[in-house]
N, C-alpha and C positions, 0 to 999 in steps of 0.2 A: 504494500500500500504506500503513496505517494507521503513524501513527510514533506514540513514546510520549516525555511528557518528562520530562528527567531534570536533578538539580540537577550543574552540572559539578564542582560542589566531592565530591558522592560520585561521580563517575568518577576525579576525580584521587585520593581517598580510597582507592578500591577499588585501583587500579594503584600505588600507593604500599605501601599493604598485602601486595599479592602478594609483592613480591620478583622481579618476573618483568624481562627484559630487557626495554629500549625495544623493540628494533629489532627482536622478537616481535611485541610486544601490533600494531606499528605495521604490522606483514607481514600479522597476521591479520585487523586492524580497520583498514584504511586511510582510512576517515572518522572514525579517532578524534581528530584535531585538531579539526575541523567540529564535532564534538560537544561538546567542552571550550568550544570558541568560542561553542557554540548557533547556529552558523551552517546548521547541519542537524542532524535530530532522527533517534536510530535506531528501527528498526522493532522490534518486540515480541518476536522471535525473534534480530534482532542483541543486542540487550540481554539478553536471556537466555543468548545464547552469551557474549558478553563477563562477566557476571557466573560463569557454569560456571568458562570461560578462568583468571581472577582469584581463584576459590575465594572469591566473595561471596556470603552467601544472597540469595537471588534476592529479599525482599522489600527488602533494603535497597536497591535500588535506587529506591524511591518512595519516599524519607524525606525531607525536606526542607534535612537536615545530617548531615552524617556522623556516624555514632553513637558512643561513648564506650567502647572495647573493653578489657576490662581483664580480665587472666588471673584464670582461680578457682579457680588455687593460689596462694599465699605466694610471691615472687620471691627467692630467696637467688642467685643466679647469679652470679660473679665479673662485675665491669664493668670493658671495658676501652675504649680506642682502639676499636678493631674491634668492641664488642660491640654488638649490635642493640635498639634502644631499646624497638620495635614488635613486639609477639609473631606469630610468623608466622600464617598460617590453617594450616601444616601441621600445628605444638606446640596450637593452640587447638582442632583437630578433634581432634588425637589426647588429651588430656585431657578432650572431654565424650565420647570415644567409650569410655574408660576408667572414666570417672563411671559412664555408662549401666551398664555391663557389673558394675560394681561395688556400683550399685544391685539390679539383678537378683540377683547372686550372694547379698547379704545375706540378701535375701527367698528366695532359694532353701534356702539355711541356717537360716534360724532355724523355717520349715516343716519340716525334715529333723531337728530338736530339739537342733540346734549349740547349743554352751554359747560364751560370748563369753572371748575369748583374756585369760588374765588381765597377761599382759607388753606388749599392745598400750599405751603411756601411762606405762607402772610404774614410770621411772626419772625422779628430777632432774637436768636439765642440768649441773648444778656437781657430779655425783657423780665418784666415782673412776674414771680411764679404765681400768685395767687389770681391775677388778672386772666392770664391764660387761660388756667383751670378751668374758672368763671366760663370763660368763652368760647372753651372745648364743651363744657356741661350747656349753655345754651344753645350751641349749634347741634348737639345732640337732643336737643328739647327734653335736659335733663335737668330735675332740681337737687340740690344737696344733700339730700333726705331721701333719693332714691335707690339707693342699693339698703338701707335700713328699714324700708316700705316692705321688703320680698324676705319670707322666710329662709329661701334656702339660697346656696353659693350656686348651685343651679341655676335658680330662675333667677338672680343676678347675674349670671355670666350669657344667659340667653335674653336677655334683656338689656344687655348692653350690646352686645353683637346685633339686635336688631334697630337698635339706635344706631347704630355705626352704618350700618347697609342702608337704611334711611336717609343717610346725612350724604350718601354716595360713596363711600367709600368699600371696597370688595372686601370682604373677610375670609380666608380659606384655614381650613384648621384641620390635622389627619397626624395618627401617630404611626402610619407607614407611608411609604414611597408610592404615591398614586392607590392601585389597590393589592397591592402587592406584600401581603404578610408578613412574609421571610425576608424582608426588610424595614425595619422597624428604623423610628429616628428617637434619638440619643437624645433626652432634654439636659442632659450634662454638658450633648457639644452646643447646643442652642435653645434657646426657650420659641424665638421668633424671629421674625424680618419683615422689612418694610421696603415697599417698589413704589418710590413717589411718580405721581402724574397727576396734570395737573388734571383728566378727565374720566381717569380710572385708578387712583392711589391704590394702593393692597395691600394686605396687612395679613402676613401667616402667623398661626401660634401653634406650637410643635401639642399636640394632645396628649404628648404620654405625660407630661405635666400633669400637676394636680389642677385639678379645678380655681382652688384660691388661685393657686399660683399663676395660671394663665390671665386671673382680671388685670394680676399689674402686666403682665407681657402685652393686654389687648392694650391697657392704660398708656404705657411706653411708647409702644408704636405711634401708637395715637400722637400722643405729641411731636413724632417724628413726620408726620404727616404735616402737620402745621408749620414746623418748620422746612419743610422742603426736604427732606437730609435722608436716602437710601441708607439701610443699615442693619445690620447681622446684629442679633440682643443675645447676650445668657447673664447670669448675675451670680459670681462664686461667695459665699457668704453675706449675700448682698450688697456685697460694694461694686459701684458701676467702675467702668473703665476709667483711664487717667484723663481721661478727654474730656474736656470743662462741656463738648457738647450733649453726652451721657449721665454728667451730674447735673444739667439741666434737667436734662428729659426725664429722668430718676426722681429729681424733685417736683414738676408739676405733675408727673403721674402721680403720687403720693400724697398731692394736695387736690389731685380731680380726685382720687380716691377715700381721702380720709382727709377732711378739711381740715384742716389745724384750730379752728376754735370749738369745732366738733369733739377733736379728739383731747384738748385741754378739760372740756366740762367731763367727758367719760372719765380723765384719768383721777380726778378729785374722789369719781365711784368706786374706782376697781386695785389704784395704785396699791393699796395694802393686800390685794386679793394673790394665792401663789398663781391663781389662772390668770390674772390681770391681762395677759395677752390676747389670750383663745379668747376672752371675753369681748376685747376689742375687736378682735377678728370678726366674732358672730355676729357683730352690729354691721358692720362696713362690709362683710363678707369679704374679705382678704384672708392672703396664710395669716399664721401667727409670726409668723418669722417679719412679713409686711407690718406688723403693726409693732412689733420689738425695732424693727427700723426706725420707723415715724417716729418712736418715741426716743428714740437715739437723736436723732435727728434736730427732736424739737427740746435735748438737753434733760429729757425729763428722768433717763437711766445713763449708767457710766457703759464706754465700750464695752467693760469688763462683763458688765450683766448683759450685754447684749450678747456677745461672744458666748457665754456659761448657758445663755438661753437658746442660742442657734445652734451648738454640738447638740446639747439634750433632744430638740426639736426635729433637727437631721436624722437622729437613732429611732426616735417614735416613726418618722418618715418610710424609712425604712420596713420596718414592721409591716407597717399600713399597706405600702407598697406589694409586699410581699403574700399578705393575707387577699389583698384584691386580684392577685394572679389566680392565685386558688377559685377565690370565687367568680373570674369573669366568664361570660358568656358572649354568646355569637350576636345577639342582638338583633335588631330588623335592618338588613343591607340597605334597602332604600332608603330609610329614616337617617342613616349614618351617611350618606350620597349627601344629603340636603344641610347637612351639617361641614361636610368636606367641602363641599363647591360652594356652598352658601348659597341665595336664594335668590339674589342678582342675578348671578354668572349662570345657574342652571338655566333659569327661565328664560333666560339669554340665547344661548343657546340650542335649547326645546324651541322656542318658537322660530329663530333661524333655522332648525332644520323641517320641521312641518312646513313653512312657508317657503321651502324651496330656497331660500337664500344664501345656504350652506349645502358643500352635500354631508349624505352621514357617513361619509370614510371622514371627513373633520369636525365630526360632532363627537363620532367615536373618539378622533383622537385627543379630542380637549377632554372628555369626560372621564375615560378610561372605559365609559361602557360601551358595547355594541351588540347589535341584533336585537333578540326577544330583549334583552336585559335593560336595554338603552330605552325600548319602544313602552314598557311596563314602567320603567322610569320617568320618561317624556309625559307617558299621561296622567301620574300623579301629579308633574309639576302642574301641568293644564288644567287640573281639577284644584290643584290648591292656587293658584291663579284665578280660579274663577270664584271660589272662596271667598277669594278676597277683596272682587270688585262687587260680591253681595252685601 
């Protein structure tokens, strides 16, 4: 059988990249020593599987040197010990699969006679945090008191994502690669990211995150949106990056989320409480870890308690984390569509391909779904579409 050659320096490039275990790649490919060595050469179909395996595009593996991969967003991510130098192939697919979609959407909008968002850009980085806040919460036609109105971090965090898609702005949110299982995304390497325009802005939040924890990633974004500024979010013990324009974004998310004189009258209630955080949290529906922030923040605990509360909080994390693998389930696939693509970009979409305006080889490819799955799709959204002009 025909073999093909390949430089070993992109084999070892491509499994370095992956993130995958040795004692995998070596289970699946047992000539992949041989191959590093060039002491044997793989067949056209092993190299093919091994680049799928590795999530390499199949051309690179005919390059001569491994090629020069560099994210195309802005990298603001907190760096620590543990944080990963190399962007995975999972964050790099899922940012041009967001590009693409966000290209589309423009072009779908500015045919449909969309006027461009005039708050997309509109703010100075050095402006006043609490004015912002203000006028992030009225363009969302929110009041102060409305994440304290909803019982759960649930119907706060679905209540704020549909304020958001209201105000124009796309939300996509998925803890795998399109629909893709066996590729999960890492809220260690990223919590989220932000694709400004001025007629389609977009705002991902990575879902294997906890629920609190995605309101300050939507929160974040969100101010990144107002300021103009593309940009890669994660937060290693909550400290934002060294860049004066992430301690911005850090602090009017934290004041759209938890007003500072809101959170001065709660702490006169709970400051002697050991729960005093969790309890902050329940009102504002944030982690605990966001409201041991704010009150860092606003002087009212030393680093030190902040710190001795963030290790403890991480370990219960964990736990939590750990007990919800056990218990999750498959859930309703369509229901989880409408949550991933958000409810702009599907209906977007669905109605360009009914209407002939698209075909569905690129309805299929913005969506992930096709055939029966896409058509069973398409007429939920139609029906909750019509939903909602009753």
């Amino acid at each position: 059988m025909a073999t093909v050659e390949v430089n070993p320096d992109i084999l070892r490039w491509a499994i370095d990249r992956s993130g995958l275990p040795l004692e995998k790649l070596y289970k699946k490919f047992p000539k992949l020593d041989d191959w590093i060595a060039e002491e044997k050469k793989p067949t056209f179909r092993q190299l093919e599987n091994f680049a799928r395996t590795t999530m390499t595009p199949f051309g690179v593996m005919f390059l001569e040197e491994p090629p020069e991969e560099e994210l195309p967003v802005p990298d603001y991510r907190t760096k620590s010990d543990a944080a990963v130098n190399r962007p995975s192939p999972n964050l790099i697919d899922t940012i041009r699969l967001m590009q693409l979609r966000q290209a589309w959407m423009r072009e779908w909008l500015l045919e449909e006679g969309a006027e461009c968002l005039d708050f997309v850009g509109s703010v100075d980085r050095r402006g006043n945090i609490k004015t912002l806040a203000q006028r992030i919460r009225k363009t969302l036609d929110l009041d102060a008191d409305w994440a304290e109105q909803l019982p759960t971090w649930e119907d706060a965090l679905t209540k704020l994502r549909r304020s958001i898609e209201r105000a124009g702005i796309l939300v996509f949110s998925n803890s795998v690669v399109g629909l893709n299982n066996d590729r999960p995304l890492d809220p260690d390497e990223f919590r989220g990211f932000v694709l400004c325009d001025e007629y389609a802005p977009l705002i991902f939040v990575n879902d294997a995150d906890s629920k609190s924890a995605r309101m300050f990633t939507l929160a974040h974004e969100l101010v990144h949106v107002w300021t103009g500024q593309d940009g890669l979010f994660n937060l290693v013990q909550m400290m934002p990056a060294k860049a004066g324009d992430e301690k911005f974004c850090n602090r009017v998310a934290a004041e759209f989320l938890v007003p500072e004189y809101k959170l001065l009258e709660s702490w006169q209630q709970v400051k002697n409480d050991k729960n005093r955080f969790r309890l902050i949290a329940r009102r504002f529906k944030v982690s605990p870890v966001v409201a041991a922030r704010r009150a860092l923040d606003l002087k009212l605990i030393t680093k030190l308690e902040f710190f001795r509360f963030y290790e403890a909080d991480q370990a219960d994390y964990v736990k939590r984390k750990q007990e919800q693998k056990k218990k999750k389930s498959g859930g309703n696939f369509y229901a989880t569509q409408n949550v991933r693509l958000g409810r702009p970009f599907s209906a977007a979409v669905v109605r360009a391909a009914r209407e002939s305006r698209i075909l569905y080889r690129d309805a299929y490819r913005l969506t992930g779904m096709k055939g029966q799955t896409f058509d069973t799709y398409a007429d939920q959204v139609l029906q909750r579409m019509r939903n909602e002009r009753e």
